[in-house]
N, C-alpha and C positions, 0 to 999 in steps of 0.2 A: 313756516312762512304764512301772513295773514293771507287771506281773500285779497284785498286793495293790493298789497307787493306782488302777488301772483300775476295780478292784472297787468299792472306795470309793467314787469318783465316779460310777460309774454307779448304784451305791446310794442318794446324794445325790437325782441326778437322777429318778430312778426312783418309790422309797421314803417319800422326805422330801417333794420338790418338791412334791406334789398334796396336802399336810397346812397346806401355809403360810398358806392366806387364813383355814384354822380357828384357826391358832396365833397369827394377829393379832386377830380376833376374842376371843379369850381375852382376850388383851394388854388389848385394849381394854375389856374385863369388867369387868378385872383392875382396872382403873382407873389402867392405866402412862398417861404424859402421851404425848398422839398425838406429837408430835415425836420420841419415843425408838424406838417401836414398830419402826420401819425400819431402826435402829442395833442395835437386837435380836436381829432374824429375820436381818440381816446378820452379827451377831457370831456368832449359833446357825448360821450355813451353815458360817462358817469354823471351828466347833470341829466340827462333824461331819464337813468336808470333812480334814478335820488328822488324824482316825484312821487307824490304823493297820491296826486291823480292823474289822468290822462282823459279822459272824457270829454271833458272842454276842446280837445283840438280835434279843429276838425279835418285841418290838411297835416297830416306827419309828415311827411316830404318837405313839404314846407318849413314847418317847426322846427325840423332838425337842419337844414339852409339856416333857420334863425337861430338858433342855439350854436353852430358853428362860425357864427357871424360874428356874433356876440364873442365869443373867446378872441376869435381872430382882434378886435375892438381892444378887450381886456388885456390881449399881448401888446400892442400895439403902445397901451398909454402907459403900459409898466415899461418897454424896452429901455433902455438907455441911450443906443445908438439906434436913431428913425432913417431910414432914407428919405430921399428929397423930398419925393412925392407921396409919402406918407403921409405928412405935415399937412398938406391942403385939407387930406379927408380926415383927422382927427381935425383940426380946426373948423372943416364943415360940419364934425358932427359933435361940437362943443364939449369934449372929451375934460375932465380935468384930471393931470395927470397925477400921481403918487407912487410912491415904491412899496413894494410889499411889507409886511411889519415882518418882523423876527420870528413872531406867533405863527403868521401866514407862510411862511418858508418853510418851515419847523412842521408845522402841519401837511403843504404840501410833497414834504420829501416824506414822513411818515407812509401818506396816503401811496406814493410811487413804493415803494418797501412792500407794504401791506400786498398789492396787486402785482407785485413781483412773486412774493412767495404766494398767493395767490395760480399766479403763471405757472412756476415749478412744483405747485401740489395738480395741476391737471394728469389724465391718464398719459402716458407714451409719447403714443401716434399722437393722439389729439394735442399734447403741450409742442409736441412737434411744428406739427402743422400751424395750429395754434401762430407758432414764435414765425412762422417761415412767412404767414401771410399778412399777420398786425406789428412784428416787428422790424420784418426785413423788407413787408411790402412788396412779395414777390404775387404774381397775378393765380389764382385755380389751376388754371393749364399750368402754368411751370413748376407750379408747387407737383400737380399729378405725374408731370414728364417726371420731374426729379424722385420722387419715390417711388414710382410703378403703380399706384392707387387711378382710379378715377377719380374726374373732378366734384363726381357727389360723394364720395368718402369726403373728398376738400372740404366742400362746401359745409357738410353737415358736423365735419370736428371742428370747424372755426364755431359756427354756431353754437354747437354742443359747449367746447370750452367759451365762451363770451356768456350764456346761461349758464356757469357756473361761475363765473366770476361774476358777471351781474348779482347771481343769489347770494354770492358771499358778501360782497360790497352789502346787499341792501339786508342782510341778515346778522350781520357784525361776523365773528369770527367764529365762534363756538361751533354752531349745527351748522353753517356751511363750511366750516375743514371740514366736520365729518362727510357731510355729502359729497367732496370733495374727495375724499379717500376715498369713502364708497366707491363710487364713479369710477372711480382710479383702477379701482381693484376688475371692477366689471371691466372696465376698458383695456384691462389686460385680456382678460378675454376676447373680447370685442376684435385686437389687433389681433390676436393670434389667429382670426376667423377672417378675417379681412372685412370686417361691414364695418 
């Protein structure tokens, strides 16, 4: 991984990561349908994880409010079925609509695939955890009640695996599966130790 990707991700992890339950919260404000919320905050990791640079912003908090704004916007002009009062705010914000191309479908179900087995190359515990807290959206505490771990085991396998799927995404496929195995193999360790 270059210097610039390094920065990135550790940016991501860093910057972003401790913003997310506020940026769902929003979501949820916002009155986005709970089911999407998760497809969101995931789609908002991958477009900030995908920069190039990061230097220029100066509020992350912020940024990532506006990167998850922006999808919420881009779902809104692809749906088909709008609710009522949707319609005013894509009209207020002179939205013009289109359907995705064939290409863009095709691409987006690839990219979910890719970051699936992505998912099921993490260690154990950590794809565990991992699935329990980005896919079921269960909170640190109930993930920890539910296993018998503490919430900083929680917290640091969601991190750990999101840093390796961040590296994977931004490295293609090759050296982060292996890092990904790697990882895997340590992290059998790692669980067998409980840290």
């Amino acid at each position: 991984m270059d210097d610039d990707r390094r920065r990135v991700v550790a940016w991501v992890g860093r910057d972003i990561l401790p913003h997310e339950a506020d940026v769902r919260a929003w979501l949820r404000r916002s009155m986005v349908p709970v089911n999407e919320i998760e497809d969101i905050v995931q789609d908002a990791y991958c477009r900030l994880a995908g920069m190039t640079e990061v230097g220029h912003i100066a509020n992350p908090r912020a940024y990532f409010f506006t990167v998850a704004r922006s999808i919420v916007v881009d779902r809104m002009r692809r749906a088909r079925v709008v609710r009522m009062e949707t319609v005013a705010e894509i009209d207020a914000l002179n939205v013009v609509w289109d359907d995705p191309s064939p290409e863009r479908i095709t691409a987006a179900r690839r990219e979910l695939e890719r970051v699936k087995g992505l998912i099921a190359g993490l260690p154990g515990r950590c794809r565990h955890i991992f699935e329990l807290r980005k896919i079921e959206g269960l909170s640190q505490r109930e993930i920890a009640k539910r296993l018998g771990v503490t919430e900083t085991i929680v917290e640091n396998d969601v991190v750990r695996g999101l840093r390796l799927i961040l590296k994977a995404i931004a490295e293609g496929e090759g050296e982060a599966a292996e890092a990904i195995r790697t990882e895997r193999s340590h992290g059998r360790t790692r669980d067998r130790k409980g840290h």
